[in-house]
Structure formats: C-alpha cells, structure tokens
C-alpha positions in Angstrom: 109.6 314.3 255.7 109.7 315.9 252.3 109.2 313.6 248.9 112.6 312.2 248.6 113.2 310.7 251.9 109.2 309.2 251.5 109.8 307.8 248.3 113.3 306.1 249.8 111.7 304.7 253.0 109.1 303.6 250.6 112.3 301.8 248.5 114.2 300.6 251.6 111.0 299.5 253.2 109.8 297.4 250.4 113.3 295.8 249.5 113.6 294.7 252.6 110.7 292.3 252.5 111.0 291.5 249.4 114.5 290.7 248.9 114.9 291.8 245.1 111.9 293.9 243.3 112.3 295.9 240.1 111.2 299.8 240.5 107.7 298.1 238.8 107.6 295.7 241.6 108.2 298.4 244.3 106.1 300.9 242.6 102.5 298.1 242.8 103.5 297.1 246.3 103.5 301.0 247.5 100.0 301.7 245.2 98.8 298.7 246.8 100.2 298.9 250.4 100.2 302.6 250.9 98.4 304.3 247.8 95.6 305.5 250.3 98.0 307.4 251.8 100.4 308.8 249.9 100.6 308.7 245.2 103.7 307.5 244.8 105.1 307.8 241.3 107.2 305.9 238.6 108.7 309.3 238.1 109.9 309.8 242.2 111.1 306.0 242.0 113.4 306.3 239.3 115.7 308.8 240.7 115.1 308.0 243.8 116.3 304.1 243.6 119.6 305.9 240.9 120.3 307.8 244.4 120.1 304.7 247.0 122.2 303.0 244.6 125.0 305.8 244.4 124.7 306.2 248.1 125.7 302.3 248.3 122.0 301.4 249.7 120.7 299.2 246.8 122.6 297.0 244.1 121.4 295.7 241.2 121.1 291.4 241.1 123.5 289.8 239.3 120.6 288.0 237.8 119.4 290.7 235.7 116.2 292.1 234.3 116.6 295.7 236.1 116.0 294.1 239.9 117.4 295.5 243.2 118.6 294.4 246.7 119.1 296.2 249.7 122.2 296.4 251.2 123.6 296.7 255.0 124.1 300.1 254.2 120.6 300.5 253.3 118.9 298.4 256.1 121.0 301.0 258.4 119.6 304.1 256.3 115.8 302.2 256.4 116.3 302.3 260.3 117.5 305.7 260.1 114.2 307.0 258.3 112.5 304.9 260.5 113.8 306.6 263.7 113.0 310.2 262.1 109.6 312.0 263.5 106.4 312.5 262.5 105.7 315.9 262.1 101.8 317.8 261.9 99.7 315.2 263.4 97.3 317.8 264.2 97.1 318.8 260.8 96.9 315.7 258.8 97.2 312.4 261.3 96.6 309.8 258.3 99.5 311.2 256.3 102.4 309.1 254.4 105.1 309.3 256.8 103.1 307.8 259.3 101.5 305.1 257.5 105.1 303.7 256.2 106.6 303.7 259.6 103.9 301.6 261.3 103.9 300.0 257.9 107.8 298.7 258.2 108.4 299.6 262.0 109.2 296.0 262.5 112.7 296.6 260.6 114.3 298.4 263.7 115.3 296.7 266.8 112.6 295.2 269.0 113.4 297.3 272.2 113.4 300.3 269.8 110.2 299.2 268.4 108.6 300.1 271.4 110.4 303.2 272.1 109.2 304.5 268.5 105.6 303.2 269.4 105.7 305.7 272.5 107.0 308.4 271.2 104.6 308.4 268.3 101.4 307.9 270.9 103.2 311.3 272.6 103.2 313.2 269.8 99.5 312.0 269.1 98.6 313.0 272.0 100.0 316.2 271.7 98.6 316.4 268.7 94.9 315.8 269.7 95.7 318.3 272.8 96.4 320.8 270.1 93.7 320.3 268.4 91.0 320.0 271.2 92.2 323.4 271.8 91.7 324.3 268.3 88.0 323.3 268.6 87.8 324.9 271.6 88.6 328.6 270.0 86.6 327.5 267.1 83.6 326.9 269.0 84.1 330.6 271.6 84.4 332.6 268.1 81.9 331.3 265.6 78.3 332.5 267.1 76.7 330.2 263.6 78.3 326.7 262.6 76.5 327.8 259.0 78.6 330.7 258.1 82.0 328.6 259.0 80.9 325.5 256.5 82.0 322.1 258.2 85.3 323.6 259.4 83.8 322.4 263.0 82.9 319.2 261.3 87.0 318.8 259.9 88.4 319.6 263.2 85.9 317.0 265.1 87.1 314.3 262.4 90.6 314.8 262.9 90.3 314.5 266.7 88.2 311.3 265.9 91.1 309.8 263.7 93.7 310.7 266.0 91.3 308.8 269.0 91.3 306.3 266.8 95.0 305.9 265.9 95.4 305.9 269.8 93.6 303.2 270.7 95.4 301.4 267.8 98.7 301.6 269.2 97.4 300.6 272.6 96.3 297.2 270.8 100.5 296.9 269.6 102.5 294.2 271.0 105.8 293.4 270.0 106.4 290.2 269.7 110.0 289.8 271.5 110.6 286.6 269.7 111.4 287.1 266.2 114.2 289.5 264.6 115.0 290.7 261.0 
C-alpha cells in the first residue's frame, strides 16, 4: 500500500471513531495510536484529507473550526482499504499497513471480519514459510555467523515476530454482537 492510500485509511479510520476531528486531531491520534509503526506527517494529511474531501469521503462540519466527518461514501472507501492485502510480511511483518487494519478491522462487516482475520494468518503463514526457508539457505551457505554480522540474528527475529503475531490472531474473537 503506497503512502497515499496509508495516510487515507489512517483518515477514514480515525474519523470513523471519532465522528469529527481536525487534521491536528487525526494527526495526535495516528502519532499516538500507530506512530511505532508508521511517521505519519502534517504534510501527507493535508492533501490527503483535500483528496477524501474531493472524492466525497469527508465534509467539513457545519460547526466550523477546520473539522471533518466521514461520510457513507467514505465508510465504503475505509472498508475498501480495509479489504486490500498485506503485502511483504516476510520482509517487514510489523509494518503500517498491517498495524491500521487490525487497528480499525472492526469497521467491516462482522462475517468479513473473520474472513480478513484468516486470510491475513495465511499470508503470515506463508510468510514465516518463506522465511524459514530463507534461514534455512542462510544457514547451508555461511560456514561463520561472524563474517555475515547478525543477518542470521534479523532473519530469526522476524520469524519470532511473525510467531508471535500468529498466536495473536489465534487469541481474536469477534464479538457477533455489536455492529458499526
């Protein structure tokens, strides 16, 4: 997902919970929500919110003071991102993408919830597939872990984070009871 779509699920995501939150607003709530994950900028936010509100996907409030809503249109196109993939788990599993769409996964359908959560452990478990088999060539063709540095070491932690995202989403239950 490149920097654009990001910084709208970011917008979408956040409007949605909030009701009506100024790019300021929207810009602490990712820092504070997702900023281990992913630096969003004032400067991505600006645009980005001008584009949503062309597209008919935000409004400003009638009540002033440079705040936004979300619209139907835009709950559809926060679903929409939230449907898309994630893409190079094996490469980076803790990356933005990710974190946002188990962040506001609960704004899509709860039977699709679940759906989402499955694919996602499939491609994680692709993922760690691909990269057990990375360790494994790593391992045949290095005769002395010193000369490679801690590649070894990078590869092992990745396959440790994806275990551990795993057995996270085993942990998931949707609760069947509430809706948007």
């Amino acid at each position: 997902m490149e920097q654009r779509e990001l910084a709208m699920l970011g917008v979408l995501g956040v409007l949605a919970e909030e009701g009506t939150a100024t790019i300021k607003t929207v810009h602490t709530t990712l820092q504070h929500t997702f900023g281990s994950y992913w630096g969003v900028s004032t400067g991505i936010l600006g645009p980005t919110m001008t584009r949503l509100e062309e597209d008919g996907h935000v409004e400003l409030t009638l009540t002033g003071g440079g705040a936004y809503r979300i619209t139907e249109s835009g709950y559809d196109r926060l679903q929409s991102l939230l449907r898309e993939s994630v893409d190079g788990l094996s490469r980076s599993p803790l990356q933005p993408q990710l974190a946002m769409k188990l962040g506001f996964l609960h704004h899509i359908p709860l039977p699709e919830q679940r759906e989402e959560i499955d694919a996602l452990t499939d491609r994680l478990r692709t993922a760690q597939a691909e990269l057990a088999d990375v360790k494994s060539r790593h391992e045949a063709e290095v005769d002395d872990e010193l000369d490679t540095g801690y590649r070894g070491d990078l590869i092992r932690l990745r396959i440790f984070v994806l275990d551990a995202l795993l057995e996270w989403l085993e942990t998931i239950e949707i609760d069947c009871t509430s809706e948007r």
